[in-house]
C-alpha positions in Angstrom: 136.9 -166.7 217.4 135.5 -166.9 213.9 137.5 -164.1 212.6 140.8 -165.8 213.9 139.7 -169.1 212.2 139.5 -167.4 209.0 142.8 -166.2 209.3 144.0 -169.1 209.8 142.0 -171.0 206.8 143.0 -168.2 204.7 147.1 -168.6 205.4 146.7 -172.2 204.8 145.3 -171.8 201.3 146.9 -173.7 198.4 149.7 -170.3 196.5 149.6 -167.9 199.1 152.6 -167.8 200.7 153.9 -166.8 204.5 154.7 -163.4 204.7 157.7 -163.7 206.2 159.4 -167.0 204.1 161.6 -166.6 201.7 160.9 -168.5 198.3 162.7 -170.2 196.0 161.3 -171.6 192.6 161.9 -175.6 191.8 161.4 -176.4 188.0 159.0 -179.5 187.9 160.8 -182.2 185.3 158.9 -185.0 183.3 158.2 -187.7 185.6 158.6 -185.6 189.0 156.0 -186.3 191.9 156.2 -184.4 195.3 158.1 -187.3 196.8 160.5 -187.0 194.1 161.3 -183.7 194.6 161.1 -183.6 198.4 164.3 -186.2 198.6 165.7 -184.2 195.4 165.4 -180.9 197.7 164.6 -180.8 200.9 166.8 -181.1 203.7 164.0 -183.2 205.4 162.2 -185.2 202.8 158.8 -186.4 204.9 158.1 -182.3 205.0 157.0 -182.8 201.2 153.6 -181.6 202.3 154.8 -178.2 203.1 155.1 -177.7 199.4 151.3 -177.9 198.9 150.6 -175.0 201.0 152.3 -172.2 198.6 151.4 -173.7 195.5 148.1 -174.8 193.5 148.8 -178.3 192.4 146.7 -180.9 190.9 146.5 -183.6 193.5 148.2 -183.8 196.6 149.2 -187.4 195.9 152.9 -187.4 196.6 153.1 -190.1 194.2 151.4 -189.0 191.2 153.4 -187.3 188.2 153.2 -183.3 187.9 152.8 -181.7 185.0 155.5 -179.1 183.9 155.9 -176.3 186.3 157.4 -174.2 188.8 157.0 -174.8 192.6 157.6 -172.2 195.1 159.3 -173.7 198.0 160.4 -171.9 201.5 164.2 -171.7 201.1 164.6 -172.6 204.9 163.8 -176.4 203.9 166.0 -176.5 200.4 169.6 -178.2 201.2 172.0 -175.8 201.5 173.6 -177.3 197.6 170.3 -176.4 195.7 169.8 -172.8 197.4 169.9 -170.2 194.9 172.1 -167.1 194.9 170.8 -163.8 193.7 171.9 -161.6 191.4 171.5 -158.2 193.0 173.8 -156.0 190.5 175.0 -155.7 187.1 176.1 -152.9 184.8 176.5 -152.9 181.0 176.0 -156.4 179.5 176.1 -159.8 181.7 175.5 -163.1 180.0 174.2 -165.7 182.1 173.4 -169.5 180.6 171.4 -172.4 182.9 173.3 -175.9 183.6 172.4 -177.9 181.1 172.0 -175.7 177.8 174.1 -174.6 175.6 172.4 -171.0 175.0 173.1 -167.8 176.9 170.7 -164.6 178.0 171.1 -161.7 179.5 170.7 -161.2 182.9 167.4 -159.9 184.9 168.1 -157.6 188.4 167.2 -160.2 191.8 166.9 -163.1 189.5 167.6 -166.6 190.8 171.2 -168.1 190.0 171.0 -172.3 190.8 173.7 -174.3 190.9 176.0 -175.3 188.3 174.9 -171.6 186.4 177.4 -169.9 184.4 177.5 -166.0 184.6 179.8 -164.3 182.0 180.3 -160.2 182.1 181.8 -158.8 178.9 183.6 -155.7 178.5 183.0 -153.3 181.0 180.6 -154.7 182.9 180.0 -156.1 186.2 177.7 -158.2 188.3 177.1 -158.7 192.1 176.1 -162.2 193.5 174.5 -163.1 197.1 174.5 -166.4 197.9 170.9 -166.9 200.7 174.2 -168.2 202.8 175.1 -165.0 203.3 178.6 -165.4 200.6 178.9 -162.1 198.3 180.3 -162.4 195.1 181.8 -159.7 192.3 182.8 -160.3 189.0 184.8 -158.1 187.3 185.0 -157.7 183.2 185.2 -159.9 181.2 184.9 -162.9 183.9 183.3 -166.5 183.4 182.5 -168.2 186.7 180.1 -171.1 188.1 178.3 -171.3 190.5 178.2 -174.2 192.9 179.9 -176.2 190.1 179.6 -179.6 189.9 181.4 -182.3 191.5 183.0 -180.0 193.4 182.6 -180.3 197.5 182.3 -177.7 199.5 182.7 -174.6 197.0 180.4 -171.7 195.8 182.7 -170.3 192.8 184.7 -171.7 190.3 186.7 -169.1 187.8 187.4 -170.3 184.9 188.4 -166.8 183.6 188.8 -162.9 184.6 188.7 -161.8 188.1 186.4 -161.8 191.2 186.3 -160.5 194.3 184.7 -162.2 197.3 183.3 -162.1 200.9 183.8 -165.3 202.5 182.6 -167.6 199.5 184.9 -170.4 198.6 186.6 -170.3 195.1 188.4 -172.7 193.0 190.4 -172.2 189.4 192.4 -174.6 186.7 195.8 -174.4 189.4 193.8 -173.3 192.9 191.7 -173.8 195.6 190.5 -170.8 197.7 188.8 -171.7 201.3 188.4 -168.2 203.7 189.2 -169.0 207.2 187.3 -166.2 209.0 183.5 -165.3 208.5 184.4 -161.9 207.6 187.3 -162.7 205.0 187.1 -160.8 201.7 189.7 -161.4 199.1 190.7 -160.9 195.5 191.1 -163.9 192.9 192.2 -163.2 189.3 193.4 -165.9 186.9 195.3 -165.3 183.9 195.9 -166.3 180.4 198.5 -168.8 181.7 196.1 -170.1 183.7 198.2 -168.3 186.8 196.1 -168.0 189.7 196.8 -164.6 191.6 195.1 -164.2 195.3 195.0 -161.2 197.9 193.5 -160.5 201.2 192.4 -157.6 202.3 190.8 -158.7 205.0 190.7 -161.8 207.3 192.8 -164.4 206.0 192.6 -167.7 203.4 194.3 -170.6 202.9 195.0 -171.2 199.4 195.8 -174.9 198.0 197.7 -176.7 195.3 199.3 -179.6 194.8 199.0 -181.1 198.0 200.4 -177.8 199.8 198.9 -175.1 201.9 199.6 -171.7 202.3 198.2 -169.1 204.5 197.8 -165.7 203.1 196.8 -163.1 205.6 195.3 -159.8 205.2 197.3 -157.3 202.8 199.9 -160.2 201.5 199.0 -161.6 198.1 200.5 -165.2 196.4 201.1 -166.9 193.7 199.5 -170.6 192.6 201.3 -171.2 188.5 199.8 -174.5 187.1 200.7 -177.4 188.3 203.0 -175.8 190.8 202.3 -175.3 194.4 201.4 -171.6 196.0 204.2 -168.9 196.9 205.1 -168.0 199.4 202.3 -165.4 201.0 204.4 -161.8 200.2 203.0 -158.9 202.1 202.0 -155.8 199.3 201.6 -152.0 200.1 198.3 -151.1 201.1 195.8 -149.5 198.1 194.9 -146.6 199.5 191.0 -146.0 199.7 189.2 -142.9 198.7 187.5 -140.5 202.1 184.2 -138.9 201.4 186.0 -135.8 200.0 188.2 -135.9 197.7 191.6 -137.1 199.4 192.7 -140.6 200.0 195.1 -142.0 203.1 198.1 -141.6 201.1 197.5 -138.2 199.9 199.5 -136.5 202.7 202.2 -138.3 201.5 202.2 -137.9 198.3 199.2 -140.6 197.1 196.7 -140.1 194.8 194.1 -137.1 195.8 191.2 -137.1 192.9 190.9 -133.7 191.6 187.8 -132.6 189.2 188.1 -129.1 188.7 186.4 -127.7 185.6 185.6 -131.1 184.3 189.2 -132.6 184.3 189.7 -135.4 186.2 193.1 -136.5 187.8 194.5 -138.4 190.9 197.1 -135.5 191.1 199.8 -137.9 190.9 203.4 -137.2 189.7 204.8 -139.2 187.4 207.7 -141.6 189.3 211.2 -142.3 188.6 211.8 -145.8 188.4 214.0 -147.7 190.2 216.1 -151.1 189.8 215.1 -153.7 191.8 216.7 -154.0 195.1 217.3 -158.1 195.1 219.0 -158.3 198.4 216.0 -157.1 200.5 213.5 -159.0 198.8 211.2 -162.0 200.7 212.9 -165.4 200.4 210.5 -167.0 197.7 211.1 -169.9 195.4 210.0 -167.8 192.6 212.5 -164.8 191.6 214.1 -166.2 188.1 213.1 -163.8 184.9 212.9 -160.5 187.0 211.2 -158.1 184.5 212.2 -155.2 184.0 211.7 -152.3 186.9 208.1 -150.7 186.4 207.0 -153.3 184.0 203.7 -154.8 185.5 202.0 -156.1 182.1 204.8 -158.7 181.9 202.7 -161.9 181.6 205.2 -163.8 183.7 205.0 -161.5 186.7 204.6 -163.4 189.6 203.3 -162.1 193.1 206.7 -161.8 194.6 208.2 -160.3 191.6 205.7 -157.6 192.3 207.7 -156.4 195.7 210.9 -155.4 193.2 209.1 -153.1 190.9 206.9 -150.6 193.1 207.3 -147.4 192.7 208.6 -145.2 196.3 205.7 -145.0 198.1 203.0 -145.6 195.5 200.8 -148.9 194.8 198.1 -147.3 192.2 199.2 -148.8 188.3 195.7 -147.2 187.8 192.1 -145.9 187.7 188.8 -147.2 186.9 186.3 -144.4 185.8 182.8 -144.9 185.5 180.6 -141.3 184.7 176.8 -141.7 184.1 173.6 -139.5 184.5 172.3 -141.5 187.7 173.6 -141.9 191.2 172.8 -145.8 191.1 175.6 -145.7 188.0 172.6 -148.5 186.8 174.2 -147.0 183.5 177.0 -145.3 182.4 178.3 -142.9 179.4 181.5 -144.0 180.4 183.4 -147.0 181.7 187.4 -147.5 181.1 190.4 -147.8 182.8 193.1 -144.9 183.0 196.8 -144.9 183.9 197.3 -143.7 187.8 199.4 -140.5 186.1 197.2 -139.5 183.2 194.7 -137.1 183.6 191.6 -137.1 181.9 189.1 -134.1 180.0 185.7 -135.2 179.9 184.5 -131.8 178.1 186.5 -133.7 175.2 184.5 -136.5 175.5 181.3 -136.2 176.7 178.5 -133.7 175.5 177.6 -130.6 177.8 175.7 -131.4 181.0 175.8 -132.4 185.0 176.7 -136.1 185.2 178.7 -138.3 188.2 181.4 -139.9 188.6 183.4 -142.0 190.8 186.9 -143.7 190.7 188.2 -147.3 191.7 191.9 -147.3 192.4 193.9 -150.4 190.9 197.0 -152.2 192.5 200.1 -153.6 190.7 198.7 -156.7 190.6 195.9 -155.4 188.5 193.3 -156.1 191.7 190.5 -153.0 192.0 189.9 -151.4 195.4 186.3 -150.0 196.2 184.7 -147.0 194.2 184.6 -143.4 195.9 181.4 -141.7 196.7 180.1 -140.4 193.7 181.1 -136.9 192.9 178.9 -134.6 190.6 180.8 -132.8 187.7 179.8 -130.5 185.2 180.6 -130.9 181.9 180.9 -128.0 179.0 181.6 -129.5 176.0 184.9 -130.0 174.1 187.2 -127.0 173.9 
């Protein structure tokens, strides 16, 4: 009986926390009290007590001032607005800068992202977000977004540049709003320098939202949302094929990329296509198909998603490659990071110095959207030739 009093005593000390909450650090501001905070914070403000029990505080006045400081608080009790996300990847350099200031760090692995934080990922690198509501979140280079952004109901992400890819969380941009409409929905969001937002599905389904119109875009159909102009209509794009634990992909039967590493030379084993001129009669009735650029030109800034059905290639989605070689299978660093044309091939001995590294390969679609990375592949490298 004593032994199990103890326990008891012992978990109800003032900083040591439940084993099996999950904790979530409040910065205390001048002026703050318990009761403050509690109504700032907690879903149910009378459980203000609760904070005492995994921190060391002063008095347990609810009404008195606390000095500056950080409370741990069990994320169960936070509201769902003030729950941070974590960051739980990043390569090369990630920038990340608190609401509120004007100065930006770089990023720490698992750190706490609050609301209305901005994380920016320069060239060539990346970061992953989880949201403790279960939302994923990947920002590709050379992205600004914010999270839970302020003033703005109901949404986790707002891009204000670059490109992202998400599971389930809800997005907006300058000409879109992004809500999934399945709890497994992953999609793609990229704006551009026109402030163009570009959306695709891959799976599940969205329903993307501009100027008072609605459109549904399923899985493996893309749109279009220009400013100030409402969303295309959804146009359904060839599949990006995805990369087996070997070396072939889907398509490669038929002609699709097949990633080939053979004495340090990396290659999709792709041929180089003959291009076509676009075949207007079977296109998708669309609103948008004025300034048809020319056939296999997908840099052309005004390229809209429907515009992308007249200039693919017989058989072949891939516009390209992204290549990422390092020492370590976590790729937590790399020697290399850059994207490739689909039909170049590449010699690392002319690049890299002698020695066993890994690799692995994203495959990009005509809308410049990245699929998932291969398994990593180890490759020998001898030295330039």
């Amino acid at each position: 009986m004593k032994s199990l009093l103890l326990g008891f005593l012992l978990l109800l000390r003032p900083g040591r926390a439940l084993a099996a909450e999950e904790l979530q650090t409040i910065v205390v501001k001048p002026g703050d009290t318990l009761w403050s905070i509690s109504k700032t914070y907690l879903k149910d403000p009378k459980k203000w007590n609760v904070i005492i029990r995994y921190n060391r505080l002063p008095s347990g006045d609810p009404s008195i001032a606390l000095p500056g400081m950080q409370l741990r608080v069990p994320v169960t009790l936070i509201k769902e607005q003030y729950r941070a996300a974590r960051l739980v990847y990043f390569l090369n350099e990630v920038l990340f800068r608190r609401t509120g200031s004007e100065d930006w760090k770089g990023v720490n692995i698992k750190m706490s992202l609050f609301k209305s934080d901005t994380l920016h990922t320069m060239t060539g690198a990346r970061a992953d977000v989880e949201f403790y509501t279960g939302e994923l979140l990947s920002l590709y280079p050379n992205t600004i977004a914010v999270l839970r952004p302020p003033g703005a109901k109901d949404i986790d992400v707002e891009l204000l540049s670059g490109e992202l890819r998400s599971v389930r969380s809800r997005v907006i941009t300058a000409s879109a709003r992004i809500t999934p409409k399945t709890r497994d929905t992953e999609f793609g969001a990229k704006l551009k320098d026109d402030l163009t937002t570009l959306v695709q599905v891959t799976k599940g389904k969205v329903d993307v939202e501009a100027q008072g119109r609605t459109v549904e875009v399923a899985e493996g159909f893309a749109s279009e949302v220009r400013l100030d102009m409402p969303p295309s209509k959804a146009v359904k794009l060839p599949p990006l094929p995805q990369f087996a634990q070997g070396s072939s992909t889907v398509l490669s039967t038929s002609g699709g990329p097949q990633l080939k590493t053979e004495g340090g030379v990396v290659s999709l084993n792709m041929k180089t296509p003959v291009k076509i001129p676009a075949l207007t009669a079977n296109l998708p009735n669309t609103d948008l198909t004025k300034n048809i650029p020319a056939a296999g030109d997908t840099n052309d800034k005004g390229i809209d998603a429907s515009e992308i059905v007249k200039i693919i290639s017989v058989g072949n989605p891939v516009q390209s490659y992204h290549l990422q070689v390092s020492k370590e299978q976590s790729f937590s660093t790399t020697v290399l990071d850059k994207n490739y044309d689909a039909y170049n091939s590449l010699d690392l001995n002319e690049l890299l110095p002698p020695g066993d590294y890994v690799i692995r390969i994203a495959l990009v679609d005509l809308l410049g959207f990245e699929g998932k990375f291969s398994a990593p592949r180890a490759v020998k490298v001898s030295g330039g030739r």
